[in-house]
C-alpha positions as CSV (number, residue, x, y, z in Angstrom):
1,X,3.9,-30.3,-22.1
2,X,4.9,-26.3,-21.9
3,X,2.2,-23.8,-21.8
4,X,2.1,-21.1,-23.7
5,X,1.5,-17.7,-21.0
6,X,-1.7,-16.3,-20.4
7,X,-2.6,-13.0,-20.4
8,X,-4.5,-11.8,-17.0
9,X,-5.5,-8.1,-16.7
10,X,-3.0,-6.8,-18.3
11,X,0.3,-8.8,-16.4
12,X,1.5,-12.5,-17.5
13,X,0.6,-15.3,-16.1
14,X,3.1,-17.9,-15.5
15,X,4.1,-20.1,-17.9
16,X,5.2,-23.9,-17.1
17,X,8.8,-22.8,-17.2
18,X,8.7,-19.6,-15.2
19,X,6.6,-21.6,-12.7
20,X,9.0,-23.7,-11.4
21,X,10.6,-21.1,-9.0
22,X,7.3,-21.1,-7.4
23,X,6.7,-24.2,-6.5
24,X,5.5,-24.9,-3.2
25,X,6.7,-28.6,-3.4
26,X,10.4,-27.9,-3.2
27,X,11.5,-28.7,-0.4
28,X,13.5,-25.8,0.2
29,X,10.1,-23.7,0.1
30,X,8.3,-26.4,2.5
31,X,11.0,-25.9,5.5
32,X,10.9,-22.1,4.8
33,X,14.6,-22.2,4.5
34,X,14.1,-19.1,1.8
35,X,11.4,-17.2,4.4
36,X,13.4,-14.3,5.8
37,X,11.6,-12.4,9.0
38,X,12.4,-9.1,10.0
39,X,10.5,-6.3,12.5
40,X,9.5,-3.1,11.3
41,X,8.9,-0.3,13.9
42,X,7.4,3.3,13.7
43,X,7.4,6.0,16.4
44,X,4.8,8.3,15.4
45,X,3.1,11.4,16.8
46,X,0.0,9.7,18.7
47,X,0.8,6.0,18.3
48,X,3.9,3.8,17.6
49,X,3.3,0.5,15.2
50,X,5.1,-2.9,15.1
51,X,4.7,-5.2,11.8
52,X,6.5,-8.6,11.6
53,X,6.7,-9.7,8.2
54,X,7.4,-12.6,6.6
55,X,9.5,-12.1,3.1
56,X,9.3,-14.1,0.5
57,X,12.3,-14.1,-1.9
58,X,11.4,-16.2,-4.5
59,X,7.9,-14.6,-5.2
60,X,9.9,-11.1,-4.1
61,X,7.0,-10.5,-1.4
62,X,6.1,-10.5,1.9
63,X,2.9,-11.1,4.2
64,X,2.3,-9.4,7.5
65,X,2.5,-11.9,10.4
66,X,2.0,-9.9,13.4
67,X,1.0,-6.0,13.7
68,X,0.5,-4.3,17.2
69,X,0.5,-0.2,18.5
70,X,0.3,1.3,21.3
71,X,-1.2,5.0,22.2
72,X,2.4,6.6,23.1
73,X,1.1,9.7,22.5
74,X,4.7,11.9,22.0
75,X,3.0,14.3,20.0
76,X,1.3,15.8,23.7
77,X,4.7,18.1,23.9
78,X,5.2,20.2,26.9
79,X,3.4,23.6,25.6
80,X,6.2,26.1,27.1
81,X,9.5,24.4,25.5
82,X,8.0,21.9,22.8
83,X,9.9,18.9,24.3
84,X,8.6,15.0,24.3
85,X,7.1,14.7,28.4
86,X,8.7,12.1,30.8
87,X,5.0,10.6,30.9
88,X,5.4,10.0,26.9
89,X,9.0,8.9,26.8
90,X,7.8,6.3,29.6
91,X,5.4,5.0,27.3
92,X,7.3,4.6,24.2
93,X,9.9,3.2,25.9
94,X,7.6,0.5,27.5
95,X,6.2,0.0,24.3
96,X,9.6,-0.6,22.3
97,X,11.0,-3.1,25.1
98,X,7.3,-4.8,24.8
99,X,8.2,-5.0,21.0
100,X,11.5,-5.9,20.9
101,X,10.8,-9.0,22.9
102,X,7.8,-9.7,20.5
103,X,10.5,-9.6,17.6
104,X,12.9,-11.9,19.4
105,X,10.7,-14.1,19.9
106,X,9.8,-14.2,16.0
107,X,13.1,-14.9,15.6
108,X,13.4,-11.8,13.0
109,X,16.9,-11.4,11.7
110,X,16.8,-7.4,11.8
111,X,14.8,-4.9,13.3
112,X,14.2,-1.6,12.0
113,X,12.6,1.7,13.9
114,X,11.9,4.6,12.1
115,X,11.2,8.2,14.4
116,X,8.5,10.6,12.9
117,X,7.5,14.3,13.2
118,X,6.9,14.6,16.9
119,X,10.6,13.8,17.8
120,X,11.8,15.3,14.3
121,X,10.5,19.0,16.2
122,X,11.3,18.1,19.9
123,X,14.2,20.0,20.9
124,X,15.5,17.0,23.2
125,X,14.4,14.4,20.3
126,X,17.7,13.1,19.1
127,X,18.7,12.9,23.2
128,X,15.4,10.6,23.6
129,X,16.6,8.4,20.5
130,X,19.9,8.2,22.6
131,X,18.4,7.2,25.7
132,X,16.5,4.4,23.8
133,X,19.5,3.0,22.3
134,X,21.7,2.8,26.2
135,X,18.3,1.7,27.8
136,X,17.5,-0.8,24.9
137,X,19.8,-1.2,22.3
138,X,18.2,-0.1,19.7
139,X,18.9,2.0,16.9
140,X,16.3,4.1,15.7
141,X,16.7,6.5,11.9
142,X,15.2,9.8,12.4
143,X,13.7,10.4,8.8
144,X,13.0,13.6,7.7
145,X,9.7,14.2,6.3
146,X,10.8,13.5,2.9
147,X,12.2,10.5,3.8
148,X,9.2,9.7,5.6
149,X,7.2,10.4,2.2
150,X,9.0,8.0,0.1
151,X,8.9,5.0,2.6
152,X,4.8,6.1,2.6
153,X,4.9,5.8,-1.0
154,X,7.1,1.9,-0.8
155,X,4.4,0.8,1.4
156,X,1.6,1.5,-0.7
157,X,3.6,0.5,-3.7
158,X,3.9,-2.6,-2.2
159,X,0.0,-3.6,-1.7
160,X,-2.0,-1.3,-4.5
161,X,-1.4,-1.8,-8.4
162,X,-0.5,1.8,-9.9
163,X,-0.9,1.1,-13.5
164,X,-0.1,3.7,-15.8
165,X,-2.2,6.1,-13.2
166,X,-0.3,8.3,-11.2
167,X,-1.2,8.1,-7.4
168,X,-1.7,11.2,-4.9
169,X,-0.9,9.3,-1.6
170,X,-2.1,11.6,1.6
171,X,-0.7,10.5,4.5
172,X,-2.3,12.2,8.0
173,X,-0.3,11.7,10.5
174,X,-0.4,13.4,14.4
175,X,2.2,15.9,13.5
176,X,2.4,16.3,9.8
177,X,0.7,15.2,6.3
178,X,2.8,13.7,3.6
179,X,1.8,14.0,0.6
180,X,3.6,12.1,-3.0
181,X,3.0,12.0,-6.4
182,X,3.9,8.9,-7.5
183,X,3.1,6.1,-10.7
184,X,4.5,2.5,-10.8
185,X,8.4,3.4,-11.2
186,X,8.7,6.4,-9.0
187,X,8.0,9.6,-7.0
188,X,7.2,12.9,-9.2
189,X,7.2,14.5,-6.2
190,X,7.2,14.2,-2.0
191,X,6.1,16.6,0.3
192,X,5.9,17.0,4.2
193,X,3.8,19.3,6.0
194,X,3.8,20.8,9.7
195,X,0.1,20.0,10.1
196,X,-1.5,16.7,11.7
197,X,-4.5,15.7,13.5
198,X,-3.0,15.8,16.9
199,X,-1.1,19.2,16.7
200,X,-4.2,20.7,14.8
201,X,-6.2,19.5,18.0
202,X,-3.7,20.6,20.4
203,X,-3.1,23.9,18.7
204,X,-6.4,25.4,18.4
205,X,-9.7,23.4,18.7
206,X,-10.1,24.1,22.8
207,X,-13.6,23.9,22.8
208,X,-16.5,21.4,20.5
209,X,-18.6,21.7,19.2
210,X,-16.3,24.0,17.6
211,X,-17.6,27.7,16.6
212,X,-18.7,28.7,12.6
213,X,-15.9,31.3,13.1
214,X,-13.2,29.1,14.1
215,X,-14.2,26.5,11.8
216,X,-13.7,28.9,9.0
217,X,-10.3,29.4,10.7
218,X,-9.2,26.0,10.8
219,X,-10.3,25.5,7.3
220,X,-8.3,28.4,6.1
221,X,-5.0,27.5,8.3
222,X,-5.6,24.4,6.7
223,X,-5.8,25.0,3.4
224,X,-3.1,28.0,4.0
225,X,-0.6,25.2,5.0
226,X,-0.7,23.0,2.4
227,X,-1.2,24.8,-0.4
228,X,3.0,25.0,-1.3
229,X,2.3,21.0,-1.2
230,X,-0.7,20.8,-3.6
231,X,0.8,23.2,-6.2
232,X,3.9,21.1,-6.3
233,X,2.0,17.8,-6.6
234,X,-0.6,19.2,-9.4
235,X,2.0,21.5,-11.4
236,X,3.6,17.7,-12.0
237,X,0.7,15.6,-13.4
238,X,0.5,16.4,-17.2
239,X,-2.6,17.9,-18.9
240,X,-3.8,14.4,-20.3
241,X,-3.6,12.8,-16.8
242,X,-6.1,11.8,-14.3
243,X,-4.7,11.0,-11.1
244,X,-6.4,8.9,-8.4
245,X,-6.1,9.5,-4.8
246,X,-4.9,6.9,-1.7
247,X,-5.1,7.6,1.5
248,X,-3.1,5.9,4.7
249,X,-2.9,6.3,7.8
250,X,-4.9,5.5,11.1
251,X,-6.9,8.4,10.9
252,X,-7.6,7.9,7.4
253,X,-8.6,4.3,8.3
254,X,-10.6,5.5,10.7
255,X,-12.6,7.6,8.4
256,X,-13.7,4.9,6.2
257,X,-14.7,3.0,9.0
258,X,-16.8,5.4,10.5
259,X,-18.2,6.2,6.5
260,X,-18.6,2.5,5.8
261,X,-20.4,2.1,9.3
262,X,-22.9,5.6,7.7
263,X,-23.8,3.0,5.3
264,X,-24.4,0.2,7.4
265,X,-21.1,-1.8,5.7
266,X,-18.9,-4.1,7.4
267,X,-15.5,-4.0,6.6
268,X,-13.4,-6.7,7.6
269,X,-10.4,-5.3,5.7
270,X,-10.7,-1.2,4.5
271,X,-7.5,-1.7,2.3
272,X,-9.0,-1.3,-0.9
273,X,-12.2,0.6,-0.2
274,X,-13.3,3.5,-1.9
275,X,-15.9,6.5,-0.9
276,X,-16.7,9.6,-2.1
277,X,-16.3,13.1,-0.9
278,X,-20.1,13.2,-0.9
279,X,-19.7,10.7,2.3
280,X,-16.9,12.0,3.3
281,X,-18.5,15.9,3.7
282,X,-22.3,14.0,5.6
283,X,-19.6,12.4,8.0
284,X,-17.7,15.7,8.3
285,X,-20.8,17.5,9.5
286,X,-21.9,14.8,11.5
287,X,-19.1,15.1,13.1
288,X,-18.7,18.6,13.9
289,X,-22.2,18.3,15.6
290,X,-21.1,16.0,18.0
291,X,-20.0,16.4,21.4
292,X,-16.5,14.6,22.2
293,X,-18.6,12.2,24.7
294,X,-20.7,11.4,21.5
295,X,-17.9,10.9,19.7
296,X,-16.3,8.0,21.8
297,X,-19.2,6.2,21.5
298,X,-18.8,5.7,17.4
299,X,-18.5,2.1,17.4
300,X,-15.5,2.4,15.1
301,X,-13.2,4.8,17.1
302,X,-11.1,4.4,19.6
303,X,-11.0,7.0,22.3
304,X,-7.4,8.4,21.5
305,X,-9.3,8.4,17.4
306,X,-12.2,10.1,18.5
307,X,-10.2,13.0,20.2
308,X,-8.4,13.9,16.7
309,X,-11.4,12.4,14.6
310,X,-12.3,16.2,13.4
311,X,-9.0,17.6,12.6
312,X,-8.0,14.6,10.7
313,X,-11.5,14.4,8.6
314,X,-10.9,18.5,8.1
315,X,-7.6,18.1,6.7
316,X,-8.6,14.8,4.1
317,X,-11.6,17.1,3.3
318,X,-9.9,20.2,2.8
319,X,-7.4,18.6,0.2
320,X,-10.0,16.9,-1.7
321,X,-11.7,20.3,-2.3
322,X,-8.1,21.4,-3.4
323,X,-6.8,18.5,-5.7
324,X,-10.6,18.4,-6.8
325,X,-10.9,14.5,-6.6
326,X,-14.0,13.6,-5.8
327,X,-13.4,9.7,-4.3
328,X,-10.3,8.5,-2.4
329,X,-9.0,4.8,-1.8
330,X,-7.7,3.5,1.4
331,X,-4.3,1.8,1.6
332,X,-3.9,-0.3,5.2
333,X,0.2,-0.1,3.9
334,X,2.4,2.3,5.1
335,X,5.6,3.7,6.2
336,X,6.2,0.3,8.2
337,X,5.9,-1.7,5.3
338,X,7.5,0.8,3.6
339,X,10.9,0.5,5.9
340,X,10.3,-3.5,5.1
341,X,10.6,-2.7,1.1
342,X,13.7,-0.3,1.8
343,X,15.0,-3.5,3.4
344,X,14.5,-5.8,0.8
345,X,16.2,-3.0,-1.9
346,X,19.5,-3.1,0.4
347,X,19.3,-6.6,0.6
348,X,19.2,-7.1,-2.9
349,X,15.7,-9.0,-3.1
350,X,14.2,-6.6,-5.2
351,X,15.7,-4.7,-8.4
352,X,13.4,-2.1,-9.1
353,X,9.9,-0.6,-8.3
354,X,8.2,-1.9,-11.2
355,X,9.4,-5.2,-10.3
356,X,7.6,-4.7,-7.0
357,X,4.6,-3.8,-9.0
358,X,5.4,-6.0,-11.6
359,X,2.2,-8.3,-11.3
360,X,1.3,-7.9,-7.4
361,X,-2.3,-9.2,-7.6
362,X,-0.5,-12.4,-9.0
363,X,2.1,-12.6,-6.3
364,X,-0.4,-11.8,-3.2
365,X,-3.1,-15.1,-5.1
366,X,0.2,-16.9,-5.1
367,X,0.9,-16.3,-1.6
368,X,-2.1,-17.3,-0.1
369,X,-2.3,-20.4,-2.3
370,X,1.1,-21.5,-0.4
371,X,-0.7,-20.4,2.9
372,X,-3.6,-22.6,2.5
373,X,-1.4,-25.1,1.2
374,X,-4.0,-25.7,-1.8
375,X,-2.4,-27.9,-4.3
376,X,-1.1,-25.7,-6.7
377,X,-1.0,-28.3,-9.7
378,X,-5.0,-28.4,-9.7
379,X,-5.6,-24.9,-8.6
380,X,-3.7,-24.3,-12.4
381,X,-5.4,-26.6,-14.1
382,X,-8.8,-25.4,-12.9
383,X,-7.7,-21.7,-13.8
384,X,-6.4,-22.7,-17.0
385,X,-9.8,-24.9,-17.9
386,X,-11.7,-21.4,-16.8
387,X,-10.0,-19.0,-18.8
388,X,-10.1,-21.3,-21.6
389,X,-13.9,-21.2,-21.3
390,X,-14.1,-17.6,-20.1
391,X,-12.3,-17.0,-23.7
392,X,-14.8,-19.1,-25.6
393,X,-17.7,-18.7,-24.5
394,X,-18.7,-14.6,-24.7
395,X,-21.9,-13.6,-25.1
396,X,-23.6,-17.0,-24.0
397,X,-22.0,-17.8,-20.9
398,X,-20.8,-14.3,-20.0
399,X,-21.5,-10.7,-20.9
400,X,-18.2,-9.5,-18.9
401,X,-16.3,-6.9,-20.4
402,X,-13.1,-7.4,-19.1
403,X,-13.2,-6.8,-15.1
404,X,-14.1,-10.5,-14.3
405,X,-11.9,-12.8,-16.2
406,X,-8.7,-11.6,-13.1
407,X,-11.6,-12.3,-10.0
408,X,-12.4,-15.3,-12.3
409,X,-8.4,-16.3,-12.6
410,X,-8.0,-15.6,-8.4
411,X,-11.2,-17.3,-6.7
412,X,-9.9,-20.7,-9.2
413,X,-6.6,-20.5,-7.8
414,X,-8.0,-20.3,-4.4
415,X,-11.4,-22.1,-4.6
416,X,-10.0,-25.1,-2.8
417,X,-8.6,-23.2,0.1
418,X,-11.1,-24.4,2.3
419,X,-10.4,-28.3,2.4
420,X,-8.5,-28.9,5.2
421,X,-11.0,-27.1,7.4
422,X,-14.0,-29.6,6.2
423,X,-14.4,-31.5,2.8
424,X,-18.1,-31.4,2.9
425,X,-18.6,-27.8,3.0
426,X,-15.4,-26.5,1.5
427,X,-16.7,-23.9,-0.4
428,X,-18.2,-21.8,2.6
429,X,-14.9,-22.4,4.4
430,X,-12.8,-20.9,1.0
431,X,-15.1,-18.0,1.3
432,X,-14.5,-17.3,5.3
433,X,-10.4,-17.3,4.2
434,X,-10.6,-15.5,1.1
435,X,-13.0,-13.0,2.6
436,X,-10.6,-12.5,5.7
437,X,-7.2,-13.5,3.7
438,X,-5.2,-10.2,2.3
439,X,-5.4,-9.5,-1.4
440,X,-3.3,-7.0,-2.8
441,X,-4.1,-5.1,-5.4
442,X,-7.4,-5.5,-5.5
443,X,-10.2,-3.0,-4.3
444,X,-12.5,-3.9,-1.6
445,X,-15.3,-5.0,-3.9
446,X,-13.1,-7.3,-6.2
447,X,-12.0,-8.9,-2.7
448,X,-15.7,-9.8,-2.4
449,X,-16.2,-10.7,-5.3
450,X,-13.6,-13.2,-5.5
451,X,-14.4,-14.8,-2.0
452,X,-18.7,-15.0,-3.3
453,X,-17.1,-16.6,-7.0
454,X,-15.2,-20.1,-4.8
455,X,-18.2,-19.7,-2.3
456,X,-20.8,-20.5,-5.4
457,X,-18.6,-22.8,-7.4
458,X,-20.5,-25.6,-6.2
459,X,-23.7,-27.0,-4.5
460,X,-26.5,-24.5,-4.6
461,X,-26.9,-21.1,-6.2
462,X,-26.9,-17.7,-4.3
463,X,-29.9,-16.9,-2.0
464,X,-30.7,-13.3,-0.7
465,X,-30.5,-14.6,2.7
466,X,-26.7,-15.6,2.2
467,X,-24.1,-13.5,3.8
468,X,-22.0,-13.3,0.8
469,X,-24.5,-12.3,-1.4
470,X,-25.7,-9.5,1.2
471,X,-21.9,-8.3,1.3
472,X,-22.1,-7.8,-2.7
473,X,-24.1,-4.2,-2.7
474,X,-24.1,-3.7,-6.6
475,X,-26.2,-5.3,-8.9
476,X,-23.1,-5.3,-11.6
477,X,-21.1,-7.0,-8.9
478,X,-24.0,-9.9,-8.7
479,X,-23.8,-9.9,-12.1
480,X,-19.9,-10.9,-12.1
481,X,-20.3,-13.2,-9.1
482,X,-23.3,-15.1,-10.6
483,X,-21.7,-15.6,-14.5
484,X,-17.7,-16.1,-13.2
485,X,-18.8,-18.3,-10.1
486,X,-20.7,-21.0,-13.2
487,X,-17.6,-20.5,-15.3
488,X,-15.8,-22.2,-12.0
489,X,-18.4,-24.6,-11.4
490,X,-18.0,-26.2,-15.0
491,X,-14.1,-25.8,-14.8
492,X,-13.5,-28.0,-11.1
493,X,-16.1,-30.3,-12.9
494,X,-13.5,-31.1,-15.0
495,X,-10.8,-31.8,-12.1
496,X,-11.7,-35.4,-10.9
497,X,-8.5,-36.6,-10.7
498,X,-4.9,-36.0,-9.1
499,X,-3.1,-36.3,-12.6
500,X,-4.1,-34.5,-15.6
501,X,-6.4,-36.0,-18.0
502,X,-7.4,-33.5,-20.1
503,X,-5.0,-32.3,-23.1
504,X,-7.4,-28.8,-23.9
505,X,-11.2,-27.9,-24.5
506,X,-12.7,-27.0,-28.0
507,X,-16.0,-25.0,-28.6
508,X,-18.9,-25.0,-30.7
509,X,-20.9,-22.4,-30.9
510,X,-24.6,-21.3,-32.2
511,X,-27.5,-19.3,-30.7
512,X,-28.3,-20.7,-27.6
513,X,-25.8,-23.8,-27.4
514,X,-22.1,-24.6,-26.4
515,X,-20.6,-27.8,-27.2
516,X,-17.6,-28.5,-25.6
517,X,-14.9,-31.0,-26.6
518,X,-12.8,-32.7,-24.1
519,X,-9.4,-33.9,-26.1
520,X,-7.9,-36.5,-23.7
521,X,-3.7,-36.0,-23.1
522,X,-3.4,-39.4,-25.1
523,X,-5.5,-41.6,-27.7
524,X,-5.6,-44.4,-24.3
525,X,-6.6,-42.0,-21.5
526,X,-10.8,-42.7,-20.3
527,X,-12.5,-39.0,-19.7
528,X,-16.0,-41.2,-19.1
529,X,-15.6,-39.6,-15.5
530,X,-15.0,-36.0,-16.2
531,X,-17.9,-36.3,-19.0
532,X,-20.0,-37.3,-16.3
533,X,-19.1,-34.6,-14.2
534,X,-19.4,-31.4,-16.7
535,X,-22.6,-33.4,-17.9
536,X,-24.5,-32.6,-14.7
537,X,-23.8,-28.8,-15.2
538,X,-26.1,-29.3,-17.9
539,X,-29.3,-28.2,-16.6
540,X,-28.1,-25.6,-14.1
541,X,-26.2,-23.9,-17.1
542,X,-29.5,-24.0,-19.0
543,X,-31.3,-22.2,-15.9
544,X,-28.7,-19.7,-15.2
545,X,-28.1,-18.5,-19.2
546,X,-31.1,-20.4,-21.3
547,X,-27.8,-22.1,-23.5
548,X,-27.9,-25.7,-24.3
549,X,-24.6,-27.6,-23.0
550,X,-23.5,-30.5,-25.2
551,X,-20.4,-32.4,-24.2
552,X,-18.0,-34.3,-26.5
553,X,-15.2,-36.3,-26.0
554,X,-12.7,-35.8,-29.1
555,X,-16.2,-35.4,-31.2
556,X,-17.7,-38.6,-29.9
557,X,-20.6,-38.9,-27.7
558,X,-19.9,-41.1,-24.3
């Protein structure tokens, strides 16, 4: 029996007949004949980055398998003629052969490098790229910095829902800072300044803590140098507009770490999380007090980080005041992922942007419902029963306004994902992989949220002493978990069996009481057993809401 599609915050879910692409029981899918590999590679200023990712054709996708850097550090130029050192060329070049036998070995089908600012500017850069390709073979593009700002913005694209927002994506990098308008179909505008964290700390921070006078300098040679940037980005976002700013990078990622840490958070993931520039400017003058000694020791940072920490924080600061945005979002996606999407466009796997952004929190649930292996038939039917009852039941069950029908939608898909790791305890174990699993397009709070909704799904109810519930720092959030997470509890109630067994769900509804009707798929088919089961919810729906459950099957009692 076709489906009718579903509406999910604001994208279409899949209906019966769209579905069938997806499967994960084709057997093509199962021996990952359609699973295409490939090695993305980027040789920046202070580090240079290898991602392996897996792409996905069919659900036009792709999943990182294996990321690794190392602290090349090309951006230390010789100070009299500005070219790359022996010492650094040494290390990059160990690093790439390191990496290219890392990609063999994955058994990618292309490789891509991409060279950044530092050998952009070094006099004997395109010789270097040369002397990789005889010593290695391998090719590496020298992007200019536009270029180098649109792959920022397909990386993002690729792992953070736009909407119909348009996106300032800052990029700090060791020897520049990109920085693109964008929305969910293109690039208003790219820019690429001479200004990064390590050239800012090579350049002129010689002694810390640093001075009030050269602070004030570094501030203004800041904001000096990327003022033709910010002009060209705000002249381009029209009057009725708000635009939301992203931030990339491992500097930026280091910032939120060391913010997060401030607040005593643990992030096992920073894609997604949000701060303000309230935090931001605390941590700022925290850091400014600090010697570079004191510095290493943040647990966060690395010592390389914590060398070009300030500059970095400076410069995020110093646009935020300009753009006058007062939070900013961290993306862990990037120019590497970006040269996989660039990939996938010249291989014909994807169309368009908006068909990358088309519904990406739908893809990336998807995805990991085909890593788990959680059976995707049930996983549908137990979304399907809670959106059904998400839909009816407002104002009883649920006082959401919107926000947690799509956590709802996810954690049902992935509830389940725990299983194979133990049957008894599933839910904790669903929890553990959702928590640590990759969701795109979601924020760093939905991510918990969804994980905490399959954790409480089933046995008992959230205790302050549970790690889940700690990790949930917003009483709205709670709020979400505790009403969405008894929405799923009824819904897998209703999944006894491997076959379906229920046609659909009616309601009933008066002040304090649901009825719900249980229509069988044929006048013959016995729903004793999932009466049974939804029965039982009874009294904890009752506890949790103070609304009377009655269950019918097709208007008869059992």
């Amino acid at each position: 029996m076709s489906k009718s599609p579903v509406e999910i915050a604001g994208f279409e879910f899949l209906s019966d007949k769209k579905a069938e692409t997806f499967q994960s029981k084709d057997s093509r899918f199962r021996n990952n004949e359609k699973i295409r590999r490939v090695a993305a590679i980027d040789i920046g200023t202070n580090s240079t980055h290898l991602v392996i990712a897996s792409v996905d054709p069919v659900l036009n996708t792709f999943s990182i398998d294996l990321a690794e850097k190392s602290s090349t550090r090309l951006g230390n130029r010789d100070l009299d003629t500005g070219d790359l050192t022996e010492s650094s060329k040494t290390r990059v070049l160990q690093t790439l052969r390191r990496f290219k036998d890392l990609a063999i070995s994955q058994h990618v089908e292309e490789t891509l490098l991409a060279a950044t600012s530092a050998v952009r500017e070094a006099p004997n850069g395109r010789a270097f790229l040369s002397q990789i390709k005889d010593e290695l073979d391998l090719d590496v593009e020298l992007i200019s910095g536009a270029e180098e700002a649109r792959l920022i913005y397909l990386g993002i694209l690729s792992g953070m829902p736009f909407g119909h927002q348009p996106h300032i994506l800052l990029d700090i990098g060791g020897g520049s800072t990109e920085l693109v308008l964008a929305d969910e179909q293109d690039a208003r505008a790219l820019t690429s300044t001479r200004l990064g964290a390590v050239s800012l700390q090579r350049d002129f921070i010689k002694d810390t803590p640093i001075s009030a006078g050269r602070l004030n300098f570094l501030r203004t040679f800041i904001q000096g140098s990327l003022e033709p940037a910010v002009k060209k980005v705000l002249s381009r976002i029209k009057s009725q507009e708000s635009a939301k700013l992203v931030a990339t990078s491992g500097t930026a990622l280091a910032i939120g770490g060391l913010v997060a840490s401030e607040d005593q958070e643990s992030l096992l993931r920073k894609h997604g999380y949000t701060f303000s520039e309230e935090k931001l400017t605390r941590l700022v003058d925290k850091l400014l007090a600090l010697s570079p000694q004191q510095r290493r020791k943040l647990a966060p940072l690395s010592e390389r980080r914590a060398e070009i920490i300030v500059p970095g924080a400076l410069i995020m600061q110093t646009i935020m005041k300009m753009l006058k945005i007062k939070e900013v979002v961290l993306s862990e996606r990037a120019l590497r992922e970006g040269l996989v999407v660039n990939w996938m466009f010249r291989e014909g796997l994807l169309k368009d942007r908006f068909s990358l952004q088309g519904s990406i929190r739908q893809r990336t649930v998807i995805h990991q419902v085909e890593r788990f292996s959680v059976n995707r038939s049930r996983s549908e039917r137990v979304a399907n029963f809670a959106l059904s009852i998400y839909n009816n039941t407002a104002g009883l069950l649920h006082h959401d306004k919107g926000p947690g029908r799509d956590l709802l939608w996810a954690a049902a898909m992935l509830h389940s994902c725990g299983q194979h790791i133990n049957l008894g305890s599933y839910h904790k174990h669903s929890w553990y992989l959702i928590r640590h699993g990759e969701l795109l397009g979601y924020s760093h709070s939905e991510h918990l949220m969804i994980a905490a909704i399959a954790r409480y799904h089933r046995k008992s109810l959230p205790k302050k002493r549970h790690e889940a519930w700690q990790a949930l720092d917003n009483k709205e959030f709670r709020r979400i978990v505790s009403e969405m997470s008894l929405i799923l509890r009824l819904s897998t109630s209703l999944d006894r069996r491997p076959d379906s067994s229920i046609a659909s769900l009616k309601f009933s509804l008066k002040p304090s009481e649901i009825t719900i009707d249980l229509i069988p798929e044929n006048n013959i088919q016995n729903l004793r057993l999932e009466h049974w089961s939804l029965s039982n919810c009874i009294p904890i729906v009752k506890e949790l809401t103070g609304v009377d459950l009655k269950v019918l099957v097709n208007k008869s009692l059992v």
